[in-house]
matplotlib code that plots the C-alpha trace (Angstrom):
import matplotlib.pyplot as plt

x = [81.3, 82.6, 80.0, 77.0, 78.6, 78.6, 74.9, 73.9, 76.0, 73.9, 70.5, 71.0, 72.3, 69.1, 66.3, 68.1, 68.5, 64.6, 63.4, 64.9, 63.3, 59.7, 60.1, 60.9, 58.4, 55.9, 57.4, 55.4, 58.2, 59.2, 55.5, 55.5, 58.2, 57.8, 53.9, 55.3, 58.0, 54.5, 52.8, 56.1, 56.7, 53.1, 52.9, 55.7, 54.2, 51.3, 53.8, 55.5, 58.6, 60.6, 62.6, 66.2, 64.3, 64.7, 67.7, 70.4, 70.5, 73.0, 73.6, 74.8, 77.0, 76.7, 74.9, 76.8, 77.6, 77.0, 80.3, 80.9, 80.2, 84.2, 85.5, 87.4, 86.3, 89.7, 90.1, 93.0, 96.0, 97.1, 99.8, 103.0, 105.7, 109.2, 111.9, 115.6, 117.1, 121.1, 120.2, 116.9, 115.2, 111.4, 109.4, 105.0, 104.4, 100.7, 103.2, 106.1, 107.1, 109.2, 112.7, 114.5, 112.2, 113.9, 117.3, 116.9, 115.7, 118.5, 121.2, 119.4, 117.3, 113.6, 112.7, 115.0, 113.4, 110.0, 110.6, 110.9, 107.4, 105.6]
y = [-115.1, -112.4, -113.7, -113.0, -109.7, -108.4, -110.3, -107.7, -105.4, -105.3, -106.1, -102.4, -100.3, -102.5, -101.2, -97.8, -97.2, -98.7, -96.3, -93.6, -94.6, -94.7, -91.1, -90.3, -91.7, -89.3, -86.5, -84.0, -83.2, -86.5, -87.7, -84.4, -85.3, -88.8, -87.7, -85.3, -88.2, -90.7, -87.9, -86.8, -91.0, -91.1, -88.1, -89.9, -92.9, -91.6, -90.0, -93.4, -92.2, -92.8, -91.1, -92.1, -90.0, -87.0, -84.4, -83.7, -80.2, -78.5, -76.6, -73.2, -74.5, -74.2, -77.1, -79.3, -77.5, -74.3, -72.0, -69.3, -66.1, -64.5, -63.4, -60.7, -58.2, -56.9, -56.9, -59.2, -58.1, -57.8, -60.4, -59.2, -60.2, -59.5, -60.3, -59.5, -58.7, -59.2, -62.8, -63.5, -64.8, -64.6, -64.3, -63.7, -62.0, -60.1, -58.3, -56.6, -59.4, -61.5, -62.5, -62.7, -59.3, -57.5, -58.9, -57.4, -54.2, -53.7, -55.0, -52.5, -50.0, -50.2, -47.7, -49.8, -53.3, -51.6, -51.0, -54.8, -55.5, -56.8]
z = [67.0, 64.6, 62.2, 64.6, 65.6, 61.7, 61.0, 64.0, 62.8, 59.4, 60.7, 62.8, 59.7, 58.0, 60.1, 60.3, 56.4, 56.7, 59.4, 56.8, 53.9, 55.1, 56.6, 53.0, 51.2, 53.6, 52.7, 51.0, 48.6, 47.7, 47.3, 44.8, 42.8, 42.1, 40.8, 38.7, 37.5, 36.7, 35.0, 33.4, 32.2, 30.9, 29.0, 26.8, 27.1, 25.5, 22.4, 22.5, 24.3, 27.3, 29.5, 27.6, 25.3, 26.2, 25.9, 28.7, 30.1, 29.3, 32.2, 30.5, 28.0, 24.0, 22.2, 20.1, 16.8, 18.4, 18.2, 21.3, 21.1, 20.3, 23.7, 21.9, 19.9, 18.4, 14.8, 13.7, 12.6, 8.9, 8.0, 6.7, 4.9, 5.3, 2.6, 3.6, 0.3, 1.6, 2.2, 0.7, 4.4, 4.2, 7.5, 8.2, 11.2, 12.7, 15.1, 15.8, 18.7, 16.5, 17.0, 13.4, 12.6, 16.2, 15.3, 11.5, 12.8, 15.5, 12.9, 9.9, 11.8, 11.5, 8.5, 6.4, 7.3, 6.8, 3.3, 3.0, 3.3, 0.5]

ax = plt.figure().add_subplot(projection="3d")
ax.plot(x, y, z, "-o")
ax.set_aspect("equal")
plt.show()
């Protein structure tokens, strides 16, 4: 019996999903679209084409190959280098936020470490 339940079941949803489709195909939208999709498939027909064809929108984002536009416009920082001549360390910093460069200039004061730039 649970087999005739589901086969009724199924017929229902059937005739539903059925009902549905046949209002769809009558719409005026639908009927507008899919025209436009047979013009659309024999306009590339005609060039020898098919829909696989043609490109993917990219929805806003940068083509392949295509580098962003720089979200900052700051100008980087020169690069210096820092020699400690008492033990001969060499550090590169852009910035002043560097731990072994704070801990020279707290232990030598910051003029001095300054003058080790090269």
């Amino acid at each position: 019996m649970d087999k005739v339940a589901q086969l009724l079941k199924k017929q229902e949803e059937y005739e539903k999903v059925k009902q549905e489709l046949d209002q769809m195909k009558k719409s005026k939208v639908v009927q507008k679209e899919l025209a436009f999709l047979q013009d659309l498939e024999n306009l590339l027909k005609k060039h020898g084409k098919t829909m696989s064809d043609l490109p993917k929108p990219t929805k806003g984002r940068a083509a392949k190959g295509v580098k962003a536009a720089p979200t900052s416009t700051r100008k980087k920082r020169k690069l210096k280098t820092y020699i400690n001549p008492h033990t001969g360390e060499k550090i590169q910093t852009r910035g002043g936020n560097h731990n072994v460069l704070k801990a020279w200039k707290a232990e030598h004061g910051s003029e001095e470490v300054e003058s080790w730039v090269r």
